[in-house]
KEGU-535319 format. One record per residue (C-alpha): x, y, z; residue in one letter; residue number from 1. Coordinates in steps of 0.001 Angstrom, whole numbers. Example, Ala and Ser with C-alpha at 12.3 -4.5 7.8 and 13.67 -1.06 7.14 Angstrom:
2
(node (12300,-4500,7800),"a",1)
(node (13670,-1060,7140),"s",2)
END
This chain:
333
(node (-18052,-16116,-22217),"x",1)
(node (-18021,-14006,-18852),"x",2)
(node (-21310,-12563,-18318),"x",3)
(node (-21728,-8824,-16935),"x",4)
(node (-24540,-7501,-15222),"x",5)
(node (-25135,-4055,-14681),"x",6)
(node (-23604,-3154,-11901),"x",7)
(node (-23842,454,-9830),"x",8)
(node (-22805,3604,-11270),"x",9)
(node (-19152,4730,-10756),"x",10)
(node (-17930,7070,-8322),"x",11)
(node (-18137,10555,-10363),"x",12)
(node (-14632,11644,-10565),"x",13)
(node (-15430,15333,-8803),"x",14)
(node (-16064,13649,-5653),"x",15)
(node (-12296,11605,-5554),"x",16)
(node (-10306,15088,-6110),"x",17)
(node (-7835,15661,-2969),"x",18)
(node (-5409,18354,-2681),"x",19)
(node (-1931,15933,-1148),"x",20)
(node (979,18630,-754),"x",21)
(node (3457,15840,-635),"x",22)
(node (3061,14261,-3849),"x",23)
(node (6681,15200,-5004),"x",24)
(node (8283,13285,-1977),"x",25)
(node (6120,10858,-2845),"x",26)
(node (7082,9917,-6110),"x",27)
(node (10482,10358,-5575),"x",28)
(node (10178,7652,-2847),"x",29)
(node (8558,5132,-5436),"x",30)
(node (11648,6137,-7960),"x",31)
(node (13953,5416,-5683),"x",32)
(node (12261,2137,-4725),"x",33)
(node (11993,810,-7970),"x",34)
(node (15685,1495,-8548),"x",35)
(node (16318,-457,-5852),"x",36)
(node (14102,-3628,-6696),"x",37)
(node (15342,-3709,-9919),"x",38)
(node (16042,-7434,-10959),"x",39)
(node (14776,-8223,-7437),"x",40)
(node (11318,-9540,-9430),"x",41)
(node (10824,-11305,-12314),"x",42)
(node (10908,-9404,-16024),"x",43)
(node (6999,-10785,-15984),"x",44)
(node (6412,-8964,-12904),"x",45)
(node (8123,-5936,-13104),"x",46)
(node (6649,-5364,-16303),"x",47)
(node (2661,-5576,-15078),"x",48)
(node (3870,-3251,-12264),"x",49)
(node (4843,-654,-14905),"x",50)
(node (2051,-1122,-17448),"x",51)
(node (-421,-1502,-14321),"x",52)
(node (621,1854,-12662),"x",53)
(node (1062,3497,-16022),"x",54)
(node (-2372,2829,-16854),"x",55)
(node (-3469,4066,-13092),"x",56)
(node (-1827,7052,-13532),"x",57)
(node (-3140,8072,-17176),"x",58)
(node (-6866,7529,-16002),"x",59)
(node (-5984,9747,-12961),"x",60)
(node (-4344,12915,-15165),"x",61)
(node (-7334,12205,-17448),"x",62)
(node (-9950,12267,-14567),"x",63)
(node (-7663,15368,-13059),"x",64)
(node (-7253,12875,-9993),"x",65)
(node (-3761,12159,-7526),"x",66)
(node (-2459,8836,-8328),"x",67)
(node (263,9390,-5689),"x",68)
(node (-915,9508,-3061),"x",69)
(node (-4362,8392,-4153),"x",70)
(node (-7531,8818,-2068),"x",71)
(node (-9983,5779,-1491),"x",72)
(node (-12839,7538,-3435),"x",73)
(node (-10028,7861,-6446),"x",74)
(node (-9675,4175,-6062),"x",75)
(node (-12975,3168,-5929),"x",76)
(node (-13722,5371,-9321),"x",77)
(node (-10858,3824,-11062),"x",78)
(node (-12677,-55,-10051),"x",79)
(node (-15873,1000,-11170),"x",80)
(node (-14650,2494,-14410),"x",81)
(node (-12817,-925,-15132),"x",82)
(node (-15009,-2846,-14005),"x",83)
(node (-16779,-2260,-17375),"x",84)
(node (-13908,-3611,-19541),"x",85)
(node (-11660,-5817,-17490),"x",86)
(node (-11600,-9157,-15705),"x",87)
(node (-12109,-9630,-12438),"x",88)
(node (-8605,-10823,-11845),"x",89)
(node (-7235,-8595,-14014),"x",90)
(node (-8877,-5149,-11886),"x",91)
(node (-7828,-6668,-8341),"x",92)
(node (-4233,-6728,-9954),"x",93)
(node (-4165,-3153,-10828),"x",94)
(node (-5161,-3017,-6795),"x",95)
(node (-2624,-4502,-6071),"x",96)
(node (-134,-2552,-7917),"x",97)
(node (-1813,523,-6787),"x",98)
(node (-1502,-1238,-3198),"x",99)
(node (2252,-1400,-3877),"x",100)
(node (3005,2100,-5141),"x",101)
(node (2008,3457,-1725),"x",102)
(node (3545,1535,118),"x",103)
(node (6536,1522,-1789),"x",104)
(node (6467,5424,-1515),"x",105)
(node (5885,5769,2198),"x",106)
(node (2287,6937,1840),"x",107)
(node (-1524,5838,3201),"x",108)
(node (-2351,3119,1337),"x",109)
(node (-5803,3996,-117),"x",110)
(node (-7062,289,-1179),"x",111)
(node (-6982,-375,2083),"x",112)
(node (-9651,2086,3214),"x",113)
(node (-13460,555,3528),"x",114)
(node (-14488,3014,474),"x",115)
(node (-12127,1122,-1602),"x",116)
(node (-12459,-2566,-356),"x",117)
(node (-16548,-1975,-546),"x",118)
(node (-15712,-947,-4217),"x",119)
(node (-14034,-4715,-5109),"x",120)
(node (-16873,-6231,-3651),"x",121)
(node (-19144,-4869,-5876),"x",122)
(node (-17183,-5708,-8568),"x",123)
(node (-17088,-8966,-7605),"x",124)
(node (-20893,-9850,-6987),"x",125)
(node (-21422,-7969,-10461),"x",126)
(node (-19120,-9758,-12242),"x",127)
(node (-18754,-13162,-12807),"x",128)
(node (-15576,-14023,-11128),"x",129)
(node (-14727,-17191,-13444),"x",130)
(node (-12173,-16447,-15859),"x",131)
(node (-12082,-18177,-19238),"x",132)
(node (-9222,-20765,-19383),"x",133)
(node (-6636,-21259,-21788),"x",134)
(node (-7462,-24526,-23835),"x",135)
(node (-5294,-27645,-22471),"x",136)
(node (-3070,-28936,-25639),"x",137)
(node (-3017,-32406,-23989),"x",138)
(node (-986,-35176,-25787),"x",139)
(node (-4107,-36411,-28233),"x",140)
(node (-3588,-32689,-29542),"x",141)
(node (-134,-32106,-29237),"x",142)
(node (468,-35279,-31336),"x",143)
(node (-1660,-33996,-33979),"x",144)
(node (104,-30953,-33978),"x",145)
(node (3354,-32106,-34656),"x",146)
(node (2304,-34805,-37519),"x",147)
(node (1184,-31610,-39114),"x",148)
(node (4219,-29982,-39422),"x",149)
(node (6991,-29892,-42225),"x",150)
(node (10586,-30554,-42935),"x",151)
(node (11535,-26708,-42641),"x",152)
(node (14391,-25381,-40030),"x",153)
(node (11059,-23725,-38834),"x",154)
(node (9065,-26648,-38895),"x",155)
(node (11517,-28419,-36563),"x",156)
(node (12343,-25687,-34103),"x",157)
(node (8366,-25592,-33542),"x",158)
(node (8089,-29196,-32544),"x",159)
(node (10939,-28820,-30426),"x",160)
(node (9218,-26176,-29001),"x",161)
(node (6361,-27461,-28560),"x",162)
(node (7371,-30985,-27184),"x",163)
(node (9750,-28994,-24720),"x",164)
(node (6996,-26873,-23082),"x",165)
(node (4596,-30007,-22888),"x",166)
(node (7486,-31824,-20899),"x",167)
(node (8282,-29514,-18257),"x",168)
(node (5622,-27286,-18047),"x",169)
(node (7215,-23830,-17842),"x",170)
(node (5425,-20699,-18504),"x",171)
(node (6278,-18523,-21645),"x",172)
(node (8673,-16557,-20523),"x",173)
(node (10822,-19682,-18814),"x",174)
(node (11381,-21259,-22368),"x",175)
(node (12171,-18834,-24426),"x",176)
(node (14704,-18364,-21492),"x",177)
(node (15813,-21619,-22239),"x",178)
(node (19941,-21752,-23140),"x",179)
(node (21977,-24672,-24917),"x",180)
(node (23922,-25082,-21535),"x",181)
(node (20778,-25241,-19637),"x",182)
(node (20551,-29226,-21027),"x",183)
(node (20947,-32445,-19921),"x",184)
(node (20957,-35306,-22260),"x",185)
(node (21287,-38856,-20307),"x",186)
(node (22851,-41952,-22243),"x",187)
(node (19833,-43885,-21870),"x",188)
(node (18095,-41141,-24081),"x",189)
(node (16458,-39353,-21532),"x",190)
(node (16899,-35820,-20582),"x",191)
(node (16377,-32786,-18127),"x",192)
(node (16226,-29140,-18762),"x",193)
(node (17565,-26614,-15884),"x",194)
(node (14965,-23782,-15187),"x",195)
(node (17261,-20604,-13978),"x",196)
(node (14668,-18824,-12594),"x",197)
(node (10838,-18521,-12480),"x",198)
(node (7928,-16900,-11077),"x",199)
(node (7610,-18748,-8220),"x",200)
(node (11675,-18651,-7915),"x",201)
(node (12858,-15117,-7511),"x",202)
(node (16570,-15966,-6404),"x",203)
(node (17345,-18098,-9541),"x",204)
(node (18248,-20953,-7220),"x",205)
(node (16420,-23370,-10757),"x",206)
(node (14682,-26046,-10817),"x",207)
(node (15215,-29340,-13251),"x",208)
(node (11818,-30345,-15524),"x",209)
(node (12421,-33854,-17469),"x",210)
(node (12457,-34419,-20959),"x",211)
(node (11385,-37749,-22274),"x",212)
(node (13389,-39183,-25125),"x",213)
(node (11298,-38320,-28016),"x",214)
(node (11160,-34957,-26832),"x",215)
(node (15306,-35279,-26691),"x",216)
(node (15297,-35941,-29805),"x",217)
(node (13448,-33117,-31664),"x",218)
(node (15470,-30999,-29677),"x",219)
(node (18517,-32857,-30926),"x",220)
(node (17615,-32387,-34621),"x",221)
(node (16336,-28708,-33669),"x",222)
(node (20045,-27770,-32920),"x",223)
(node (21789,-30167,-35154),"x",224)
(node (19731,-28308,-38377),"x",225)
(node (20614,-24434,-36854),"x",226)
(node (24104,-25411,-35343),"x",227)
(node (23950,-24704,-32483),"x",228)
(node (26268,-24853,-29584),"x",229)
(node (25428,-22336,-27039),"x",230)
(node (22977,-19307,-26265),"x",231)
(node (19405,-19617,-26688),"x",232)
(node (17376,-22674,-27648),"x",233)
(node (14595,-21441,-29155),"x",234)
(node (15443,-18575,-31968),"x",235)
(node (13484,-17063,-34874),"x",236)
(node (14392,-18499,-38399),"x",237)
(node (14623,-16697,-41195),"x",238)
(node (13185,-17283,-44698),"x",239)
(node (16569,-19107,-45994),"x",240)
(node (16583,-20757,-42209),"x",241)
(node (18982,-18860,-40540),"x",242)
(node (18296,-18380,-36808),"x",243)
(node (18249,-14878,-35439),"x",244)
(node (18065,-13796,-31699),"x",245)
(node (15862,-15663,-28960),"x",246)
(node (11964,-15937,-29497),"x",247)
(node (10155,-13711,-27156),"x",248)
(node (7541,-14701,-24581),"x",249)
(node (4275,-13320,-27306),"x",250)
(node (5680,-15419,-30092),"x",251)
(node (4586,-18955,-28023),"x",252)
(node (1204,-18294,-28500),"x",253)
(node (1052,-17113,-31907),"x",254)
(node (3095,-20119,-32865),"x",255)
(node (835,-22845,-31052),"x",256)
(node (-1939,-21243,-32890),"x",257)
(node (-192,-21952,-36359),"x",258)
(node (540,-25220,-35622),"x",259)
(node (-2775,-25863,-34160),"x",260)
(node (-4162,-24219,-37957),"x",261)
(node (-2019,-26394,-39745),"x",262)
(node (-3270,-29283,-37626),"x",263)
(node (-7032,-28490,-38782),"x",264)
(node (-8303,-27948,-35436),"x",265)
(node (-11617,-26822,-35228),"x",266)
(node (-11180,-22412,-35428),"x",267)
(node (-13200,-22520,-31559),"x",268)
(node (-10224,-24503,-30132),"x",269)
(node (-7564,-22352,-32117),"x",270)
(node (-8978,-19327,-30936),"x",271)
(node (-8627,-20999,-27180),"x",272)
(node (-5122,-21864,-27512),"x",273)
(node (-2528,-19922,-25550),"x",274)
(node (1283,-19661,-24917),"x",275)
(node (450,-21742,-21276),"x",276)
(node (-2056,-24578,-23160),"x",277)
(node (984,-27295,-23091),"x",278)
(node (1049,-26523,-19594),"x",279)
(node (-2836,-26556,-18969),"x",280)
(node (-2608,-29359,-20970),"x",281)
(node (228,-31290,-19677),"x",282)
(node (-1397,-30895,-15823),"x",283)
(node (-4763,-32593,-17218),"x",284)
(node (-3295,-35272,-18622),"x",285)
(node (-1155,-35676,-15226),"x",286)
(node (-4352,-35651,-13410),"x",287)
(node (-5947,-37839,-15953),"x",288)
(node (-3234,-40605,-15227),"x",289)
(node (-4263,-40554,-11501),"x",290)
(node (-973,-39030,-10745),"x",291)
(node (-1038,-37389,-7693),"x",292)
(node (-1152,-33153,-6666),"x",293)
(node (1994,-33442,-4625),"x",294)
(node (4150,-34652,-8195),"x",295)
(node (1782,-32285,-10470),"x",296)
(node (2715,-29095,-8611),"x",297)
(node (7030,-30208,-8472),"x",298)
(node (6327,-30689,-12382),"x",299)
(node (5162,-27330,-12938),"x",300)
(node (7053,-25743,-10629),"x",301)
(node (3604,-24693,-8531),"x",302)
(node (3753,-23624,-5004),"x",303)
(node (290,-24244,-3839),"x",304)
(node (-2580,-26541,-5639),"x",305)
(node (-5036,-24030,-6414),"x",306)
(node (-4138,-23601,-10170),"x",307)
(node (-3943,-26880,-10715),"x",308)
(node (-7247,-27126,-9375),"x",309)
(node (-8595,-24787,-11874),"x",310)
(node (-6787,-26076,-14569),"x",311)
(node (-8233,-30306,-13742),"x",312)
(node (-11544,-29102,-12413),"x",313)
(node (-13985,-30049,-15438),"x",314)
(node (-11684,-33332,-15029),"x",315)
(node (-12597,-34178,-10948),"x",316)
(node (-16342,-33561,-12059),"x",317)
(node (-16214,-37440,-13579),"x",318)
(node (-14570,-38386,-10032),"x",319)
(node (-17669,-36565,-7887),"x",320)
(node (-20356,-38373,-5814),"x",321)
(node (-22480,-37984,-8455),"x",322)
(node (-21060,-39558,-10989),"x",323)
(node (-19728,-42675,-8950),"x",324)
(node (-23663,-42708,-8523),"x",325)
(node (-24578,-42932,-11919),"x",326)
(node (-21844,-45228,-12512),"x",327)
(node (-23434,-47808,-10181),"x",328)
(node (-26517,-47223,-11256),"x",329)
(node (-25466,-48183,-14747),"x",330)
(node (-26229,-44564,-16071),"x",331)
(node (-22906,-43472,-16937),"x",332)
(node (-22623,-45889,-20418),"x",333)
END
């Protein structure tokens, strides 16, 4: 659980209000910009710059603050304010986006100002900065998971599902992106899915994750049961199993979590489970096998190896100093 010490008291509002005489041209700038970058960014992205900036701009009409252009002091409130009910990570986002609407509309950028910067890093040495991590469904779990499903059109769509995001370790919104064109299904049994575009690949040029053949062949049954011969992969089912439109990036989690239910997991890891555990987990298990960071981050499509980093950490403790120590010292069991 993150812990949260007091930490100083926020900025009072009065002090933040600046009269800007060009906050019309302003926002017509940033209208005009995001009409322009529309589809440039990912759905995932473009999204948490609207809910971000909506949210900046509700606590500013509610304070009776500019959110465009903003002053630092405004910025600094808004930190301090959050910094009572947010994550770390989550509050230097909303900087960012905040970062982005000026600059986006032409305007002094506010978060860069000392008043503003000084404001993060109190945030940060009041707050723990250690987020909580989704719970890894490595393949001990995963296999537990799908003995404890059913015979239902449901049933085998989820351990499709599941098996899928285990194997190529895309994010939420890359499977349910998923299409029946976007597979490859080898003689030998093997297979490869084609990602179209990610996060980390904003001009679609995709990316090909591998499917092992068991996973092949829930998928094969998965579409064989809903006939299927094109469109989406993943779909809701209906009561009398008839398949609807695609499954949306919220339903991963909330399915993982039934499965995980029906598996009789213990209710602490349930509650841990997330719509990116197969790829937590799949990454541990990677690391686990002594496979190197280099073929880890081409698996999940990861640019740099910090996440993985976070994600195998508790892991590299058992390959420390410390406990190669204890292991020669015949303390480790």
């Amino acid at each position: 659980m993150t812990s949260r010490r007091k930490i100083r008291a926020p900025v009072e509002p009065a002090t933040a209000v600046a009269v800007v005489p060009e906050a019309s041209s302003a926002h017509a700038r940033l209208a005009e910009y995001q009409q322009a970058a529309r589809g440039a960014y990912s759905t995932a992205t473009e999204e948490a710059f609207r809910s971000d900036s909506a949210l900046f701009s509700g606590w500013c009409s509610a304070a009776g603050l500019d959110a465009l252009p903003a002053v630092p002091a405004t910025v600094a409130a808004f930190i301090e304010a959050m910094a009572v009910m947010r994550k770390p990570a989550t509050i230097r986002r909303y900087v960012s986006t905040i970062s982005h609407m000026h600059k986006a509309a032409g305007v002094p950028n506010p978060c860069a100002d000392p008043v503003a910067r000084f404001a993060l890093r109190r945030m940060g040495k009041a707050l723990t900065v250690r987020q909580r991590q989704a719970k890894g469904i490595n393949r001990s779990l995963l296999d537990r998971m799908l003995g404890a499903t059913g015979t239902t059109p449901r049933d085998m769509r989820n351990r499709a599902l599941l098996a899928v995001a285990y194997d190529t370790l895309v994010r939420r919104s890359e499977l349910v992106a998923l299409q029946l064109e976007d597979l490859h299904l080898d003689e030998d049994g093997h297979g490869s899915v084609l990602i179209r575009k990610s996060k980390t690949d904003q001009f679609g040029e995709g990316s090909a994750r591998y499917l092992a053949p068991d996973t092949v062949q829930l998928v094969q049954e998965w579409t064989a049961m809903a006939s299927l011969t094109d469109g989406p992969l993943f779909r809701a089912t209906r009561w009398n199993g008839a398949t609807g439109g695609a499954l949306t990036a919220d339903d991963i989690g909330r399915i993982f979590k039934a499965m995980a239910t029906a598996a009789k997991l213990p209710a602490k890891v349930v509650a841990e489970i997330s719509g990116h555990s197969t790829r937590v987990g799949a990454a541990q298990d990677m690391d686990a096998a002594d496979i190197g960071m280099a073929s880890i981050m081409q698996a999940g499509g990861w640019k740099t190896p910090e996440m993985v980093g976070r994600y195998t950490s508790q892991q590299a403790t058992r390959r420390s100093g410390a406990a190669k120590l204890a292991e020669r010292q015949g303390r480790a069991g």
